[in-house]
C-alpha positions as CSV (number, residue, x, y, z in Angstrom):
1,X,13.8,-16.4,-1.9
2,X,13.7,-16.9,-5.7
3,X,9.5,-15.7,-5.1
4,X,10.6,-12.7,-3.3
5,X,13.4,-11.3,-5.9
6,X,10.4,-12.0,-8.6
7,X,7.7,-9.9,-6.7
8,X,10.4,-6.9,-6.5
9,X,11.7,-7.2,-9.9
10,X,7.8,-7.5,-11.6
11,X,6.4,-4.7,-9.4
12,X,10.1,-2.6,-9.8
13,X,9.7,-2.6,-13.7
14,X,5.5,-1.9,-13.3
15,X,6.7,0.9,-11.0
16,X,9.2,1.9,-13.6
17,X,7.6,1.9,-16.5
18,X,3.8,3.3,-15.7
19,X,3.3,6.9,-16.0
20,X,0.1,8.8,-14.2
21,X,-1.1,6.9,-11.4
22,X,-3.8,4.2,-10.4
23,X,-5.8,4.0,-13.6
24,X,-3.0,4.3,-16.1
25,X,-1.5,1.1,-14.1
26,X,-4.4,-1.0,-15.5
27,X,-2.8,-2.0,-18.4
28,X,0.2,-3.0,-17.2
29,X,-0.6,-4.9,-14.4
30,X,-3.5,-6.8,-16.2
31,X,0.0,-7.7,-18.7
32,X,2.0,-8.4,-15.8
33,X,0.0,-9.9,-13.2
34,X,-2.9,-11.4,-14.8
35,X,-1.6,-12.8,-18.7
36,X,2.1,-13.4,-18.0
37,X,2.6,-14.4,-14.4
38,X,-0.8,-15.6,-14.0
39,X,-0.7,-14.2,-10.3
40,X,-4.2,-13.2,-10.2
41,X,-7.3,-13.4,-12.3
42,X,-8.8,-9.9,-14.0
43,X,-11.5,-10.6,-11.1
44,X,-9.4,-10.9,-8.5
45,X,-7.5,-7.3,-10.0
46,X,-10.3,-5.6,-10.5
47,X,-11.1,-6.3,-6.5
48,X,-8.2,-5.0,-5.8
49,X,-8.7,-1.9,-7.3
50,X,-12.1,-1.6,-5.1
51,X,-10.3,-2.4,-2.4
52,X,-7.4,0.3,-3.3
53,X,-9.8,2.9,-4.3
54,X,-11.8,2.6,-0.6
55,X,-8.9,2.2,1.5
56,X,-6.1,4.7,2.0
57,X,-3.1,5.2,0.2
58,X,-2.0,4.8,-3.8
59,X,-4.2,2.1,-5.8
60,X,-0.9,0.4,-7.3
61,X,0.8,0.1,-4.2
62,X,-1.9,-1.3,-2.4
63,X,-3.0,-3.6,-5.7
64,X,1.0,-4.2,-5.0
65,X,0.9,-5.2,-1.5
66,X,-2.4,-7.4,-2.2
67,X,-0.4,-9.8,-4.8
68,X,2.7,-9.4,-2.5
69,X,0.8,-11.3,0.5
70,X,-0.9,-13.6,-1.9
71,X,2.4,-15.5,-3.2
72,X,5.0,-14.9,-0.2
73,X,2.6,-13.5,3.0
74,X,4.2,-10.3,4.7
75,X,7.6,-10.5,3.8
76,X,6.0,-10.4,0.2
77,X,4.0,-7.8,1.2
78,X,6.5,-5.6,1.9
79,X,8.8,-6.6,-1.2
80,X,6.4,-6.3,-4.0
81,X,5.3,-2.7,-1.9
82,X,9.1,-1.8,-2.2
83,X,9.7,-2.7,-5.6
84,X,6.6,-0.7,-7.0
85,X,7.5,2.6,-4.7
86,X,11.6,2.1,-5.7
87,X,11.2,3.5,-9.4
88,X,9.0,6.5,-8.6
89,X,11.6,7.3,-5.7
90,X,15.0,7.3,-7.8
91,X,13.3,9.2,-10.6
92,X,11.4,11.6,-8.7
93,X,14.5,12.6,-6.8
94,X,16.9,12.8,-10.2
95,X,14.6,14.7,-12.2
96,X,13.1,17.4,-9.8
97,X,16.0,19.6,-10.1
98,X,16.3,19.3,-13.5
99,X,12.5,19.8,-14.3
100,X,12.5,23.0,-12.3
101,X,15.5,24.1,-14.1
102,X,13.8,23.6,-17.4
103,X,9.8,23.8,-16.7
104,X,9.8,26.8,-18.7
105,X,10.9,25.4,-21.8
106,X,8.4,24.6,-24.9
107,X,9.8,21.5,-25.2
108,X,9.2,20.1,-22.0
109,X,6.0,21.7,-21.5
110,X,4.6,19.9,-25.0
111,X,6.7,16.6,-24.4
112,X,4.3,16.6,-21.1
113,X,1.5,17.4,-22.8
114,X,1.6,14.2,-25.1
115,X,2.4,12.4,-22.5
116,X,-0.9,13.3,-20.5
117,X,-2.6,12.3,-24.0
118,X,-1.1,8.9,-24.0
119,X,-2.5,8.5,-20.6
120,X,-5.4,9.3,-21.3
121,X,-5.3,6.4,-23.8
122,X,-3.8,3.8,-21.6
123,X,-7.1,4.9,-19.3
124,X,-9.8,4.2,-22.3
125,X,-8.4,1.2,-22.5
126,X,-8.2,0.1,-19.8
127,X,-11.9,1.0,-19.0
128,X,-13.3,-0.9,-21.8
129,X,-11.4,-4.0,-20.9
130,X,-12.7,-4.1,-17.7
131,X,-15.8,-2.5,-18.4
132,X,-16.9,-5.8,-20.4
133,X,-16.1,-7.8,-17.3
134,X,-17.7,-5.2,-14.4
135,X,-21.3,-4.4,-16.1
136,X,-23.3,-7.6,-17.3
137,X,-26.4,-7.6,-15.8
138,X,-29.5,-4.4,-15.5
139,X,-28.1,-4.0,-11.7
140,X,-24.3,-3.2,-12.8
141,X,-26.2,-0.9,-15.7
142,X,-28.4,0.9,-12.3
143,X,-25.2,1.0,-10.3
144,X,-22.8,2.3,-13.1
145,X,-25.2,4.9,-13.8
146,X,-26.1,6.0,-10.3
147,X,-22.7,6.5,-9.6
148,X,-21.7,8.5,-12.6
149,X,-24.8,11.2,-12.0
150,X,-23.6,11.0,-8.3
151,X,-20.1,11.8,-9.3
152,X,-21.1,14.4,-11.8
153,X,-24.3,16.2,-11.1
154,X,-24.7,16.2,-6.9
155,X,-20.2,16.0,-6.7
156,X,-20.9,13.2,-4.1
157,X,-18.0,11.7,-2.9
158,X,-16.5,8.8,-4.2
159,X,-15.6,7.3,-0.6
160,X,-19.5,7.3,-0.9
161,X,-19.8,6.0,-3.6
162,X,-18.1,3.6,-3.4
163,X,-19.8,2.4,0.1
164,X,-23.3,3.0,-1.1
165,X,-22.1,0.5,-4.4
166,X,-20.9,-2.3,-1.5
167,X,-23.9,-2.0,0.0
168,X,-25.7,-2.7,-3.2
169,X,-23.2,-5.9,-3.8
170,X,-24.1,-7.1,-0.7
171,X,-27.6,-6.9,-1.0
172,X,-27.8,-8.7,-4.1
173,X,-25.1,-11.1,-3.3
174,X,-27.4,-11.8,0.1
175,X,-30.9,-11.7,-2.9
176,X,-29.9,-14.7,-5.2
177,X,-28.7,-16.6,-1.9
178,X,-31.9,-16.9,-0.7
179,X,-33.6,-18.1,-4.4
């Protein structure tokens, strides 16, 4: 029981305290998950995220539901999934009616606007940190830039992209088996 009010209580306070999705997550749950409670490796979280970012739904609550099953099987599933979408729910529904009352104001308008910066930050970082441990070898380097000139010259979709760079795992997973 003691596993199950931990999983709601770490991914609750991940849930509370990470602003602008998936990606701006990163930080926090590598904190959380990987350096503090040692629930998973930054491998094992990073494979998550390719897991999140090729299946349906939100990255963190999926990455949630991953760790959930991994220490306390279904019923930790569905804990860890509750205690990350808990904190978006409350303060979604307490500050929509206020925001649209006050949208319009400077204030709140620039407060969101440094906020998006921040972000934006919490993203860099979170890139290079994982960047170091994703591209090692010439094959990441072929991969990592494939898919960027996919993703920005020919706007090929990412669901592809993602595929077509599982395929290329594979390959050379299925390569250095066979030396």
């Amino acid at each position: 029981m003691k596993i199950l009010a931990d999983l709601f209580m770490t991914f609750f306070k991940i849930g509370l305290f990470t602003f602008g999705g998936g990606y701006a997550m990163i930080p926090l749950l590598q904190a959380e998950l990987v350096r503090k409670k040692k629930w998973s490796s930054d491998e094992e979280l990073m494979d998550y995220y390719c897991i999140g970012q090729s299946t349906p739904g939100i990255i963190a609550i999926n990455v949630a539901t991953f760790i959930g099953y991994k220490r306390a099987r279904s019923t930790g599933a569905v804990v860890a999934t509750l205690g990350m979408v808990s904190p978006s729910l409350i303060i979604i529904m307490s500050l929509a009616h206020v925001l649209n009352l006050y949208m319009d104001n400077p204030y709140v308008a620039h407060a969101f606007a440094g906020i998006r910066i921040v972000v934006a930050a919490l993203i860099a970082e979170a890139v290079f940190s994982l960047w170091k441990k994703a591209v090692r070898r010439k094959t990441d380097w072929a991969v990592f830039l494939l898919a960027l000139a996919a993703l920005l010259a020919f706007n090929l979709s990412p669901i592809v992209i993602v595929l077509l760079a599982a395929a290329v795992g594979l390959a050379q997973y299925r390569q250095e088996r066979h030396k």
